[in-house]
VOPAGU-2260 file (C-alpha; in pm, 1 decimal, decimal comma):
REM VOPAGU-2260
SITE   aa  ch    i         X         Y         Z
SITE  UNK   A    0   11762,1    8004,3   12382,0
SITE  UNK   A    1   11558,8    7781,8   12134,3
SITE  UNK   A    2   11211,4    7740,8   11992,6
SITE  UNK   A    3   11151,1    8143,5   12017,8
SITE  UNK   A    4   10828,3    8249,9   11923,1
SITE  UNK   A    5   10617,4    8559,6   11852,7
SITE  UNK   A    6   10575,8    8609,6   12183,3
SITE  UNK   A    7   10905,6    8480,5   12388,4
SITE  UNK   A    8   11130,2    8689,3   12149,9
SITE  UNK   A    9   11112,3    9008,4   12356,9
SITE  UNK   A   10   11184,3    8822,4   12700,0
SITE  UNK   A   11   11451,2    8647,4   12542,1
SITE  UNK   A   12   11614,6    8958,9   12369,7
SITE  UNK   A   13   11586,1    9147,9   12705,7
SITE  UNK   A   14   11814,9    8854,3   12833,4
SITE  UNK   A   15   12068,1    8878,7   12593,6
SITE  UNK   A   16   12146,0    9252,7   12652,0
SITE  UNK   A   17   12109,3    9268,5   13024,6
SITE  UNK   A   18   12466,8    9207,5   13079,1
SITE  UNK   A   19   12562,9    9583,8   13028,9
SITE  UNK   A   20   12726,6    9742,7   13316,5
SITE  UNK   A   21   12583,7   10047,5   13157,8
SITE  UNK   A   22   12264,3   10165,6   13308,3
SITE  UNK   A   23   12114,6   10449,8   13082,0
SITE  UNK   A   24   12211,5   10182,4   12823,7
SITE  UNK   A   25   12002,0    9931,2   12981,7
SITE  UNK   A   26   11752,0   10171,9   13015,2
SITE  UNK   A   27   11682,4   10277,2   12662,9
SITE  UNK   A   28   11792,7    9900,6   12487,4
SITE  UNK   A   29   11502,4    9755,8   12676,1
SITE  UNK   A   30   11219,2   10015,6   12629,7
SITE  UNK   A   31   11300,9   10022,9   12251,8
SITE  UNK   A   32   11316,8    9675,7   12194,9
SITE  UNK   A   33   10983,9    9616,1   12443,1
SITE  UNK   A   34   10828,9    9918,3   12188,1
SITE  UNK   A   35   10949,3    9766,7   11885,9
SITE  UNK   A   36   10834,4    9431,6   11958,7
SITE  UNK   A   37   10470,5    9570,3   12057,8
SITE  UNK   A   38   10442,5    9801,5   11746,2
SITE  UNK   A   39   10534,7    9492,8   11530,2
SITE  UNK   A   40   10301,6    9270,0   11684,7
SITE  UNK   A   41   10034,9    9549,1   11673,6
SITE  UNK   A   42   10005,1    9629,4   11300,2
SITE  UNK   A   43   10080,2    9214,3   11240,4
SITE  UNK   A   44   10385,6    9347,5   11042,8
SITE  UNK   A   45   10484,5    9140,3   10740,8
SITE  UNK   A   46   10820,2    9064,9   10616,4
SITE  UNK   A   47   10756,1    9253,6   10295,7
SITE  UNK   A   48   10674,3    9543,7   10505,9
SITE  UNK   A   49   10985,0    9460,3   10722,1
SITE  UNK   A   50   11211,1    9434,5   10433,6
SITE  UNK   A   51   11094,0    9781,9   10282,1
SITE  UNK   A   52   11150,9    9959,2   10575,7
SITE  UNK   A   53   11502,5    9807,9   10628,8
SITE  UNK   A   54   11525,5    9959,5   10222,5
SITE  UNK   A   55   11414,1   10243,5   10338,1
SITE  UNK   A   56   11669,8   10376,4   10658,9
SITE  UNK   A   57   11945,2   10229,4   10410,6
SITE  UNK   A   58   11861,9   10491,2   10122,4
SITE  UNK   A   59   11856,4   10744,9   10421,8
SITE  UNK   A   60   12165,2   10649,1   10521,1
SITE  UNK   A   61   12299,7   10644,5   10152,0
SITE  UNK   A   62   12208,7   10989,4   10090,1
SITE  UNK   A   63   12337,9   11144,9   10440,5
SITE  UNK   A   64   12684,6   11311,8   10431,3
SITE  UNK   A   65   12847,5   11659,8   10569,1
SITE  UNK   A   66   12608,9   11831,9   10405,0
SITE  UNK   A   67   12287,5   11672,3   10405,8
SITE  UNK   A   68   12136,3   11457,3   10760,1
SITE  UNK   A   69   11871,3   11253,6   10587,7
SITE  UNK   A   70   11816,4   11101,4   10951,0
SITE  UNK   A   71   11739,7   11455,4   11119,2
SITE  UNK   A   72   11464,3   11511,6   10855,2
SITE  UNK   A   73   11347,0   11217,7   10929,0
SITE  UNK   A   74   11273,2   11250,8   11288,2
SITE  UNK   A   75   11171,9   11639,8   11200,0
SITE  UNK   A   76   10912,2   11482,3   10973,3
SITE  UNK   A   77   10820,9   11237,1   11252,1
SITE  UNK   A   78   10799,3   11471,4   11524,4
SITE  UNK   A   79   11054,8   11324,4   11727,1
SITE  UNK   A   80   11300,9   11595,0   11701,8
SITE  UNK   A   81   11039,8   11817,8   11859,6
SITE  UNK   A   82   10957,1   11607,0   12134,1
SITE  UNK   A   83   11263,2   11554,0   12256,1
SITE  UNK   A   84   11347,0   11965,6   12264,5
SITE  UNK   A   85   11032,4   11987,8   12494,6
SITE  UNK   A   86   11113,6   11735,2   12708,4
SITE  UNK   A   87   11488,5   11811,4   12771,2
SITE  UNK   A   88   11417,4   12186,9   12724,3
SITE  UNK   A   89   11151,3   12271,3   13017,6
SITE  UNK   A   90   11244,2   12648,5   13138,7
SITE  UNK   A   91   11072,6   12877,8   13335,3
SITE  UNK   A   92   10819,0   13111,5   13176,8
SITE  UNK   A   93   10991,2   13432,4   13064,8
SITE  UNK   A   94   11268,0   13257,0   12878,9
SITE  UNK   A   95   11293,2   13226,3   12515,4
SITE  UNK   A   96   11145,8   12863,5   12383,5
SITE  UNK   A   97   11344,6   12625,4   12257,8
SITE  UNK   A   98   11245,0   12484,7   11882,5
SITE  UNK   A   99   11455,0   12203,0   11667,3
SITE  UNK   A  100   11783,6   12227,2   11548,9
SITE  UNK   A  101   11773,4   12172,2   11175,2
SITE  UNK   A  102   11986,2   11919,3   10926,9
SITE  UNK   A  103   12171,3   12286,7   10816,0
SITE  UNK   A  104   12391,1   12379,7   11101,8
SITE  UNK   A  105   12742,9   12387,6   11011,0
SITE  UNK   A  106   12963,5   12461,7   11325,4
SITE  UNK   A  107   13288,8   12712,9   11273,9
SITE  UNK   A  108   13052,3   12950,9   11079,5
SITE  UNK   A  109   13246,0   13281,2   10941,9
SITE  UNK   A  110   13272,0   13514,0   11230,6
SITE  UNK   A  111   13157,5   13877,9   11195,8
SITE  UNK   A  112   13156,0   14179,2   11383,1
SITE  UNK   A  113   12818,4   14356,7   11515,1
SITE  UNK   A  114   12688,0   14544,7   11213,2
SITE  UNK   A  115   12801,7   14324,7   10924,0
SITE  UNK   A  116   12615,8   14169,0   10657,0
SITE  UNK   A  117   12619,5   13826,2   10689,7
SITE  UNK   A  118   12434,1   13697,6   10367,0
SITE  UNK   A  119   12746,0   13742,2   10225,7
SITE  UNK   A  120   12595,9   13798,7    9845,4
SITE  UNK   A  121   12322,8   13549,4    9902,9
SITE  UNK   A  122   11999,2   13699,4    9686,1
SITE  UNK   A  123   11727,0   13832,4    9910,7
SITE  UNK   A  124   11570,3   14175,9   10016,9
SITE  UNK   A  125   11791,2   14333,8   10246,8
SITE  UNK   A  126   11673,9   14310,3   10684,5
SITE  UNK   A  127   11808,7   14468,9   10976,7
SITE  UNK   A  128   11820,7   14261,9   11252,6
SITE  UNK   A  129   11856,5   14409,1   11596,0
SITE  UNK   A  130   11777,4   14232,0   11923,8
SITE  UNK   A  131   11916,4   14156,0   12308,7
SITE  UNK   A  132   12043,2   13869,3   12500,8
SITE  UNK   A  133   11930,2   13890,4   12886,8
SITE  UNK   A  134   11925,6   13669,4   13145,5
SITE  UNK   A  135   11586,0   13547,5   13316,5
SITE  UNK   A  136   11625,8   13826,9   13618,5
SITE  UNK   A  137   11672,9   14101,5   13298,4
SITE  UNK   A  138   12057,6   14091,1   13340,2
SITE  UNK   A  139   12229,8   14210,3   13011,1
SITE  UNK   A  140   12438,9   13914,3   12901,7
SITE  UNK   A  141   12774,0   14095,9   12725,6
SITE  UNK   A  142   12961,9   13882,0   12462,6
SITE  UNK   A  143   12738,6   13601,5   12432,2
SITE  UNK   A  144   12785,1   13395,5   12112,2
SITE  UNK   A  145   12549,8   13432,0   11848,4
SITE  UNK   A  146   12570,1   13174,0   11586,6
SITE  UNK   A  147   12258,4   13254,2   11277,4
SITE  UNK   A  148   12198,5   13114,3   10950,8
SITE  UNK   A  149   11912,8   13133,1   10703,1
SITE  UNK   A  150   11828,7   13021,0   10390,3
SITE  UNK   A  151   11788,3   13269,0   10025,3
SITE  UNK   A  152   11551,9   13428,8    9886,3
SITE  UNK   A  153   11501,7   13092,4    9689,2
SITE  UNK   A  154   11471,3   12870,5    9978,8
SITE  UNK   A  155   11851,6   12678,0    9949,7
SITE  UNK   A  156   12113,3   12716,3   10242,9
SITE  UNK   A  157   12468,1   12767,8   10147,9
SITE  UNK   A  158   12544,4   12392,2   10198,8
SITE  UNK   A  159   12337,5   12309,2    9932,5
SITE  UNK   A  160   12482,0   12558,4    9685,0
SITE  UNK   A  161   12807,0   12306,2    9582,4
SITE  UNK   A  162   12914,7   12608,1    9332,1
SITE  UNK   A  163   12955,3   12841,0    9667,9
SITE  UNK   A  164   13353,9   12854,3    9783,9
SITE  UNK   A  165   13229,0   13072,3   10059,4
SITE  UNK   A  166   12922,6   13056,6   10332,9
SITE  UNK   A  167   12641,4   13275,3   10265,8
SITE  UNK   A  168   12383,3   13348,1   10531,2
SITE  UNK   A  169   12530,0   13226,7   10821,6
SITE  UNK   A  170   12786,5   13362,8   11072,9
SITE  UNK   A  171   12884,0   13390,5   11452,7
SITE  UNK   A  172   12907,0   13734,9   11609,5
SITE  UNK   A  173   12873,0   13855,2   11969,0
SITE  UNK   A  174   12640,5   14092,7   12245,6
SITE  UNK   A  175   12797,3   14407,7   12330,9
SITE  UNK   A  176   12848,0   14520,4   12649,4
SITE  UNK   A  177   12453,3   14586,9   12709,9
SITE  UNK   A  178   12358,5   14274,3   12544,2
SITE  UNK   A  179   12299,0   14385,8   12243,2
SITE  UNK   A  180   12344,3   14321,6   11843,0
SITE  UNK   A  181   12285,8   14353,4   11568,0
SITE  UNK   A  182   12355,9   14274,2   11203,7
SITE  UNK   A  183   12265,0   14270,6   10821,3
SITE  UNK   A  184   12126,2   13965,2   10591,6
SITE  UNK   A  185   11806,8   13969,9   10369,8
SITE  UNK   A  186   11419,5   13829,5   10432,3
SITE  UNK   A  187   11394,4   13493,9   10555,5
SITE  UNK   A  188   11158,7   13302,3   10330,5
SITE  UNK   A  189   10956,7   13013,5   10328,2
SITE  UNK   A  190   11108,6   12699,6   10157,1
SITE  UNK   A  191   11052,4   12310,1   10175,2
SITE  UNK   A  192   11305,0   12123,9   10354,9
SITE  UNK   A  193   11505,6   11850,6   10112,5
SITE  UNK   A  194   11228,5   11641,2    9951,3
SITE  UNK   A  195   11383,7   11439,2    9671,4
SITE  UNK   A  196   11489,1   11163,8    9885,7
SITE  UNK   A  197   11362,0   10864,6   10106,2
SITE  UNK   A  198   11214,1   11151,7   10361,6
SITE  UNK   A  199   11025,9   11356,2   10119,7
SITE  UNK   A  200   10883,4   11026,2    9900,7
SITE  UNK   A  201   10754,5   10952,7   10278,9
SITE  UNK   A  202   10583,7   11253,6   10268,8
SITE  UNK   A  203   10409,3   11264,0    9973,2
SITE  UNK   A  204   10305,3   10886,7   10042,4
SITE  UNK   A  205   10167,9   11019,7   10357,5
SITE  UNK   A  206    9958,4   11318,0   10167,8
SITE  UNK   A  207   10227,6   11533,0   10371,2
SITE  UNK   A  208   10418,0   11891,6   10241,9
SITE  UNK   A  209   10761,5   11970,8   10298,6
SITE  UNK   A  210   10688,7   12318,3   10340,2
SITE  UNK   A  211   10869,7   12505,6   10667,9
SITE  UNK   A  212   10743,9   12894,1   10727,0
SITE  UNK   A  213   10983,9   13178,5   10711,5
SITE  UNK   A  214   11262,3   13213,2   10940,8
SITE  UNK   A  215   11570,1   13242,4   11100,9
SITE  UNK   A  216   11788,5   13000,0   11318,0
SITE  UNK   A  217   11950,6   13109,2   11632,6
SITE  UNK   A  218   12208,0   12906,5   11884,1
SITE  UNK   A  219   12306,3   13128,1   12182,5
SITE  UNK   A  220   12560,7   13026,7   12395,6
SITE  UNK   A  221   12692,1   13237,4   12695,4
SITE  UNK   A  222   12880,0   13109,0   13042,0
SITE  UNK   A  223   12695,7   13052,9   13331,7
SITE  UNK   A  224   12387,8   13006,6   13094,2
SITE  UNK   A  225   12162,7   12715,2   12919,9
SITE  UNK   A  226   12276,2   12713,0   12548,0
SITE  UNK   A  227   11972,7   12838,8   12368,5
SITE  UNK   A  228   11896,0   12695,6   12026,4
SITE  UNK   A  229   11618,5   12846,1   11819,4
SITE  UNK   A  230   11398,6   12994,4   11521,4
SITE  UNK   A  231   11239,9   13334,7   11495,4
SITE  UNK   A  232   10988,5   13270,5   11243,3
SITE  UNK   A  233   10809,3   13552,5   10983,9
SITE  UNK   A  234   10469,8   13663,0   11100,5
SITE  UNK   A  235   10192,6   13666,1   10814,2
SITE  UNK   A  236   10327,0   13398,6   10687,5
SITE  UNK   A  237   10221,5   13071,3   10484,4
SITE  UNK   A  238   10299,3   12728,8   10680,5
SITE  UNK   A  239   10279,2   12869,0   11021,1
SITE  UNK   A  240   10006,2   12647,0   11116,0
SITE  UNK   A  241   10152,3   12340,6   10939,9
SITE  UNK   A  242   10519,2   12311,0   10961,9
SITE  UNK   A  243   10668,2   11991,4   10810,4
SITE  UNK   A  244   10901,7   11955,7   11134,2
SITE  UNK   A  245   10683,3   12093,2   11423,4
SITE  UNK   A  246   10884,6   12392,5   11521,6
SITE  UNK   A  247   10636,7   12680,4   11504,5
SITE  UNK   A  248   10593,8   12846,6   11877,6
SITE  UNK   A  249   10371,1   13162,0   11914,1
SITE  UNK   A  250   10656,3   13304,1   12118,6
SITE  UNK   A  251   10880,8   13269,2   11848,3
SITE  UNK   A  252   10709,2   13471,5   11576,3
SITE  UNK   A  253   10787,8   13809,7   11512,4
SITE  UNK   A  254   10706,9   14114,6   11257,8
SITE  UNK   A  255   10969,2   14174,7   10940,1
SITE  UNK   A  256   10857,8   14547,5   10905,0
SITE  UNK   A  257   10903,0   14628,4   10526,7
SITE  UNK   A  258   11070,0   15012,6   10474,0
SITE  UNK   A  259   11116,2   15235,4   10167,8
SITE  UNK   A  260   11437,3   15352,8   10049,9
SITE  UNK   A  261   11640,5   15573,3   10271,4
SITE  UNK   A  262   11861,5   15560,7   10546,9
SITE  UNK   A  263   11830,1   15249,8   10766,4
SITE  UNK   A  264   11857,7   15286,2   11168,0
SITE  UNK   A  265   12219,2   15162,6   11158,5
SITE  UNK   A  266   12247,1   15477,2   10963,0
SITE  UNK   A  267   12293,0   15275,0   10616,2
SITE  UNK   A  268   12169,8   15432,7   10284,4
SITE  UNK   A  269   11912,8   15149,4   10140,3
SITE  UNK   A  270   11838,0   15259,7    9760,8
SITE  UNK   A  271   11571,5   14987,1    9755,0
SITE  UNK   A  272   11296,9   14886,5    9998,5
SITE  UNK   A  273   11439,7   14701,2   10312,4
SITE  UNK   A  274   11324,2   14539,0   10644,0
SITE  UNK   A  275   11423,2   14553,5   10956,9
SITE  UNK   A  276   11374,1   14270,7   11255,6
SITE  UNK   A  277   11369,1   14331,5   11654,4
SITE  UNK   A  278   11373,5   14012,3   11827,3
SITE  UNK   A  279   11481,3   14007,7   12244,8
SITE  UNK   A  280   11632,6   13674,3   12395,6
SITE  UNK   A  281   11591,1   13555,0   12721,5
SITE  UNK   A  282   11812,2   13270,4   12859,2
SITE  UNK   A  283   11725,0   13065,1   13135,1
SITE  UNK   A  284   12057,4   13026,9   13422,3
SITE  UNK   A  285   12224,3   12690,0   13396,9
SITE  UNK   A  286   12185,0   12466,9   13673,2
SITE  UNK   A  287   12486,0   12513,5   13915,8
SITE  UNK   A  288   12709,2   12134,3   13997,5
């Protein structure tokens, strides 16, 4: 292959990978380099340009670790994360919507035991949250796994808290017997997501926020059952209508009902003002083999 130009470089870089016994492979290598090539070709890219953005996804990659996926904000910011949950997340209407995953999952969370207070001594106001898990038919799903975590009440998850020794705000319980559960944490609030790196000078380049809108992430997992991964955002909210990643679904938002001091409906004495949370799930059956 000599004497490539602008316009032979695709055909001959669609030759040099086709040897792959790998289908899927084939697949994606030769829509994204087909995509790649057009997009460059389209905006007449220059090699300053070129150069900068090769700068740029090595600074992301400089400051991702266990803690922090630079490269999930990214394609939160981009919308990519989004579409590809719609697209590989299609269920039938009735089940609970699907929404991104979020750079803050940590797998292994602390496991806890329906009724427990899973913030853990993170600072927030003080919710109930009490909900089902049912199948599409209204089956009650007993012992499905509920993984959660949430941010505090200033907007920083436990894995960016390096002083913590201990999580805070997340945890992994299960349904009873009826489906239900419930548990204890404090007010989700809004908060921007990580903006003093690569992703977040992006943003501000691009007259962008990094504001998400209250909420609370959900992964439900149960046999026989499509794994379920999901927000429950805070209605009356600020940023509902422009989420930095996309993930806002009118399905998805619920009421935080604010209470006075007293005895809460697990039968808890609150001796400050407290909210409580009622959210039902719905999964969708997973496709038999």
């Amino acid at each position: 292959m000599i004497d490539i130009d602008e316009w032979t470089i695709t055909s001959a870089t669609l030759k040099a990978q086709g040897g792959t016994a790998d289908a899927r492979l084939k697949t994606v290598m030769d829509s994204l380099v087909r995509h790649l090539h057009d997009f460059a070709r389209e905006v007449q890219l220059t090699e300053a340009e070129w150069s900068h953005g090769i700068d740029f996804l090595t600074r992301v990659g400089r400051i991702t670790d266990d803690k922090r996926q630079e490269f999930i904000l990214l394609s939160d910011v981009l919308g990519l994360s989004t579409l590809v949950t719609a697209q590989c997340n299609r269920r039938p209407t009735g089940c609970t919507e699907a929404t991104v995953f979020g750079p803050f999952y940590v797998p292994d969370a602390p496991k806890y035991q329906n009724g427990d207070d899973i913030s853990n001594g993170a600072h927030g106001m003080p919710c109930l949250v009490r909900g089902s898990v049912r199948g599409i038919q209204g089956e009650r799903i007993a012992d499905a796994r509920i993984d959660v975590w949430q941010s505090d009440d200033e907007g920083f998850y436990d894995v960016q808290r390096p002083e913590l020794s201990s999580a805070q705000g997340r945890g992994q319980l299960s349904t009873r017997e009826d489906g239900r559960f419930d548990f204890r944490s404090i007010v989700a609030v809004p908060y921007p997501i990580p903006h003093d790196g690569p992703v977040g000078q992006l943003l501000e380049q691009l007259g962008r926020h990094p504001w998400r809108p209250a909420h609370l992430h959900f992964m439900i997992q149960a046999p026989g059952y499509e794994t379920l991964i999901t927000h429950v955002f805070r209605s009356g909210g600020t940023y509902l209508d422009s989420d930095a990643v996309f993930g806002v679904r009118s399905s998805l938002i619920a009421e935080w009902k604010r209470h006075e001091p007293g005895v809460a409906p697990d039968g808890t004495h609150m001796d400050e003002p407290f909210y409580t949370l009622d959210y039902d799930f719905v999964l969708n059956k997973a496709p038999r083999d």
